[in-house]
C-alpha positions in Angstrom: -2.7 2.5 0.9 -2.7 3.0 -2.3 -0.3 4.4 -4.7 0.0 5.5 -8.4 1.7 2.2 -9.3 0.5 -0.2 -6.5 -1.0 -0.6 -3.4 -0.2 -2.2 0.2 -2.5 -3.4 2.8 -2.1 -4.8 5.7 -4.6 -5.9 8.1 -6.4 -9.5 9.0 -9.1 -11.4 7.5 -12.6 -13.1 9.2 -12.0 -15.8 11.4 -11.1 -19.1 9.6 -10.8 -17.6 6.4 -7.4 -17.5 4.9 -7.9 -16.3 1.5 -6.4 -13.2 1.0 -6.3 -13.8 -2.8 -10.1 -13.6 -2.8 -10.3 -10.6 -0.3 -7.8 -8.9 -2.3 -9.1 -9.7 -6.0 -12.6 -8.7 -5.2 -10.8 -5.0 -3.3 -9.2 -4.9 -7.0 -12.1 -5.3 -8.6 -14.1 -3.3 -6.8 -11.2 -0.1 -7.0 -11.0 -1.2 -10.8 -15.1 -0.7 -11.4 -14.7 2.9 -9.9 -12.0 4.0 -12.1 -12.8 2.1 -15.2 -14.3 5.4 -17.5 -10.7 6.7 -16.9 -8.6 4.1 -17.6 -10.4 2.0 -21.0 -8.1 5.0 -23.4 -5.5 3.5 -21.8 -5.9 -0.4 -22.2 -3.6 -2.8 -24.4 -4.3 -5.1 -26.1 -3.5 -8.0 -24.0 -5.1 -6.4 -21.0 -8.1 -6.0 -23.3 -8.2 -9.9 -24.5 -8.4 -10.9 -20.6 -10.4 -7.9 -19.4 -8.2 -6.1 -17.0 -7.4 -2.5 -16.9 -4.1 -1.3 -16.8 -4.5 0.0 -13.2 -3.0 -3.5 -11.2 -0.2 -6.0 -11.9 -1.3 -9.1 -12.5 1.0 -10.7 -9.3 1.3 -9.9 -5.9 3.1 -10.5 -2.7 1.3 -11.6 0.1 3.2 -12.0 4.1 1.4 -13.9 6.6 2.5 -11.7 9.9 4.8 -13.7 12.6 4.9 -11.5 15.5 4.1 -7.9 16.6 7.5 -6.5 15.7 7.0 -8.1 12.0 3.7 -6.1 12.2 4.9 -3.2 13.2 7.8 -3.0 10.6 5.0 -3.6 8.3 2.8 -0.8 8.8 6.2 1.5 9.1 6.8 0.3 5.6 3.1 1.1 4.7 3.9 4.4 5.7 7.0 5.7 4.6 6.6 3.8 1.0 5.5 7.0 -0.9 8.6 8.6 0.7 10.4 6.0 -0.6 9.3 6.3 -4.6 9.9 10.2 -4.6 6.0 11.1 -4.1 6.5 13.0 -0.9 9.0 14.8 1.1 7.8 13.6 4.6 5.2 11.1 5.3 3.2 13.7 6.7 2.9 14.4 3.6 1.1 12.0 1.9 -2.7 12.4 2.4 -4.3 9.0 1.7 -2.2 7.8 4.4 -3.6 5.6 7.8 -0.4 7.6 9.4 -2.6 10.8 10.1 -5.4 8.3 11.9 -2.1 6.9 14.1 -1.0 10.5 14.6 -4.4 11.5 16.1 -4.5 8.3 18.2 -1.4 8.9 19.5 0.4 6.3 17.8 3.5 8.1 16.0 4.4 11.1 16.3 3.3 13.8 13.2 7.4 14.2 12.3 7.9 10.2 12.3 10.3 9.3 9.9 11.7 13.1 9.7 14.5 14.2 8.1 16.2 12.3 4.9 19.3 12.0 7.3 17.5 10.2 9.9 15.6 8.1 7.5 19.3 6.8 5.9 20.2 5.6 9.8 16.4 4.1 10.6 15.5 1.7 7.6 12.1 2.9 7.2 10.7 1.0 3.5 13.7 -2.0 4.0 10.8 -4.5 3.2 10.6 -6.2 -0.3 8.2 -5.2 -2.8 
């Protein structure tokens, strides 16, 4: 998903291939090449000197995933994170969002995460960033 100020992902890579750096530089860079005519006005200096745009930080965090409840709490952060930095009321809410695929499968149900009082008692977003 991907967000004004960052993006998660979560999903698994090519049998015998643990390098999510790569996977996830080349995803950057491929994102980055799209946007680019938008985003040069807005380039410093130092992001100039190595080439980058100021779209990405220049860390990240990657989580290898233990179990299926670690998964699962996961892809429930995924999903409620633009709830979380003030983008949206509801998850519903947010349209470049995997939750309205999981909806139609049958996965969660459209009013997941609902109201702001049940999201204070469910810990939806708990994960570190």
């Amino acid at each position: 998903m991907v967000l004004p100020d960052h993006l998660h992902a979560v999903g698994s890579l090519p049998s015998g291939d643990a390098d999510y750096s790569t996977h996830l530089s080349l995803l950057k860079r491929h994102v980055s090449q799209t946007v680019r005519h938008l985003l040069l006005a807005s380039q410093s200096a130092s992001r100039h000197k190595r080439r980058e745009l100021a779209l990405w930080q220049r860390r990240f965090w990657g989580h290898q995933i233990r179990d299926a409840g670690d998964y699962a709490r996961h892809v429930d952060h995924v999903h409620y994170n633009p709830v979380k930095h003030g983008l949206v009321a509801e998850v519903r809410d947010w349209p470049y969002s995997r939750f309205h695929r999981y909806v139609r499968l049958g996965l969660y149900p459209n009013d997941w995460a609902g109201t702001a009082v049940a999201r204070t008692q469910g810990g939806y977003g708990e994960l570190n960033e």
